[in-house]
KERO-900038 format. One record per residue (C-alpha): chain; residue number from 1; x, y, z. Coordinates in Angstrom, 3 decimals, padded with zeros to 6 digits, always signed. Layout:
BEGIN
 mol seq        X        Y        Z
   A NUM        X        Y        Z
...
END
This chain:
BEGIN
 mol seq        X        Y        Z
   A   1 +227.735 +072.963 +067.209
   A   2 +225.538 +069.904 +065.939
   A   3 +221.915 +070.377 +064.623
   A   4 +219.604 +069.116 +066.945
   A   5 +216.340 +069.991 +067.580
   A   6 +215.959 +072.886 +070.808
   A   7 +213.806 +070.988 +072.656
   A   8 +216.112 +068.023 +073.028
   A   9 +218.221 +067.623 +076.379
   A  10 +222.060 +068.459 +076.143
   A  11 +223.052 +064.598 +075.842
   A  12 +220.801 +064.650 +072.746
   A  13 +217.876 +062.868 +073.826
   A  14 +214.881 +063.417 +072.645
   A  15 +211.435 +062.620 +074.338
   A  16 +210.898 +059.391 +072.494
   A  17 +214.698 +058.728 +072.531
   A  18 +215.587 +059.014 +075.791
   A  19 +215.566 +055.810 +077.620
   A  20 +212.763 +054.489 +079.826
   A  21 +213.126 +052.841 +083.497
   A  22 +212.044 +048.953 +083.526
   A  23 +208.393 +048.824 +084.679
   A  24 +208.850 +045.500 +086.223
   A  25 +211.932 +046.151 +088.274
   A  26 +209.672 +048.839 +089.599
   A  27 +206.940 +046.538 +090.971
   A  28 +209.518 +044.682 +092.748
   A  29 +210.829 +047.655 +094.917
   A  30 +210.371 +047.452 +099.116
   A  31 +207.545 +050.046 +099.893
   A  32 +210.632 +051.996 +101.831
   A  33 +212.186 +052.091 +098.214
   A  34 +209.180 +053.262 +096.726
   A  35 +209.460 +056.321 +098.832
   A  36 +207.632 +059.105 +096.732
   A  37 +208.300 +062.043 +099.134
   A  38 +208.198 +063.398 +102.640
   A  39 +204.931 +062.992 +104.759
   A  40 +203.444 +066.551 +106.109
   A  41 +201.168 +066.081 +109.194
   A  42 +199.567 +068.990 +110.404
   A  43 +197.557 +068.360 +113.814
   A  44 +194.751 +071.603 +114.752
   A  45 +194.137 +071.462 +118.274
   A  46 +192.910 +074.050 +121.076
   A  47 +195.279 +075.428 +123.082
   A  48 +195.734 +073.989 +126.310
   A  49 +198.033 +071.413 +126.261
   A  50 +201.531 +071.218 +127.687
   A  51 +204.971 +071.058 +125.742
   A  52 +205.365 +067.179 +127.204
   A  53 +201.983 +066.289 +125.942
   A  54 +202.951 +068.246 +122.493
   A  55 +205.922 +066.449 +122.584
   A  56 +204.194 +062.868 +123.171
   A  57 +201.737 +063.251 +120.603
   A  58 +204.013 +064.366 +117.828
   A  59 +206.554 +061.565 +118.878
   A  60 +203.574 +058.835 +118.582
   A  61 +201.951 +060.698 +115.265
   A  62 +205.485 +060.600 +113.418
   A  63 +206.099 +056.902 +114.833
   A  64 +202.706 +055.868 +113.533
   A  65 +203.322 +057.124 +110.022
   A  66 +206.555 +055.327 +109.802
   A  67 +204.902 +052.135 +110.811
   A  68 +201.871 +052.209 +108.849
   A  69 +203.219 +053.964 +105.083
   A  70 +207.065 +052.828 +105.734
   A  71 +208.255 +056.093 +105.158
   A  72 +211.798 +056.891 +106.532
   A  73 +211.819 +058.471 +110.348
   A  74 +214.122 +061.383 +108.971
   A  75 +211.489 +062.402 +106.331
   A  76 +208.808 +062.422 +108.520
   A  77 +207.284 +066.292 +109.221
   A  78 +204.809 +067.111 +111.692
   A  79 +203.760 +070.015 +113.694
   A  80 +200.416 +071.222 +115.717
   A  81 +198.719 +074.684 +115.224
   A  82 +196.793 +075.647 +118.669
   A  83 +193.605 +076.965 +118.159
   A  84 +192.207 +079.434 +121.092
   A  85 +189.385 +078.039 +122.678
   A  86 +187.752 +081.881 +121.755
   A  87 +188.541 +080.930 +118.014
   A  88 +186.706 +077.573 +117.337
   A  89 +183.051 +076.825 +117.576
   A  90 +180.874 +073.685 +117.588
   A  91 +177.226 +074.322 +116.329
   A  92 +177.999 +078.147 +116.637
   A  93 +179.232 +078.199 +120.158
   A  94 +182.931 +078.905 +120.755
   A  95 +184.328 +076.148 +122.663
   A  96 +185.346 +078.807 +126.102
   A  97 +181.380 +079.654 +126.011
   A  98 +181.219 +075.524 +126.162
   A  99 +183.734 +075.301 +128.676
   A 100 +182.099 +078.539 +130.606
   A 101 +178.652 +076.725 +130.564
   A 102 +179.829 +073.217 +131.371
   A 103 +181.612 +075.392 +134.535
   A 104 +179.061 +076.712 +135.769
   A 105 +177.079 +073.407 +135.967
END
């Protein structure tokens, strides 16, 4: 078995030894190229909406982060979490006491 030192990888690099990636050839990478992981959008909404409108808006969020960071379609990963109207407030009134109120008006 040869001497090396345990914290050296199995091809017998070292930290300092092992070789480095060309910082200019990385400045000249497509932002597509450049991809530096998958995008996670997470859209909070009350609950309300139909599945085509869920649909619609998750097609056009996921179409709108392709075209403005250039990251691939197939990485893309969005999803909505509905909110009952019971379960959010604006200054300290639930958004169905809102809704109740603006009803009754």
């Amino acid at each position: 078995m040869p001497d090396r030192p345990p914290w050296s990888s199995p091809a017998g690099w070292t930290r300092r030894s092992r070789p480095r990636p060309d910082p200019e050839s990385s400045r000249r990478r497509p932002v597509a190229a450049r991809h530096t992981g998958m995008p996670f959008i997470q859209i909070t909404m009350i609950a309300g909406r139909t599945e085509q409108q869920k649909r619609d808006l998750l097609a056009a969020v996921s179409q709108a982060t392709t075209e403005s960071i250039g990251a691939p379609p197939e990485t893309v990963r969005a999803w909505i979490v509905e909110v009952p109207p019971t379960d959010i407030a604006v200054a300290g009134e639930t958004h169905a006491d809102r809704q109740a109120k603006k009803d009754r008006t």
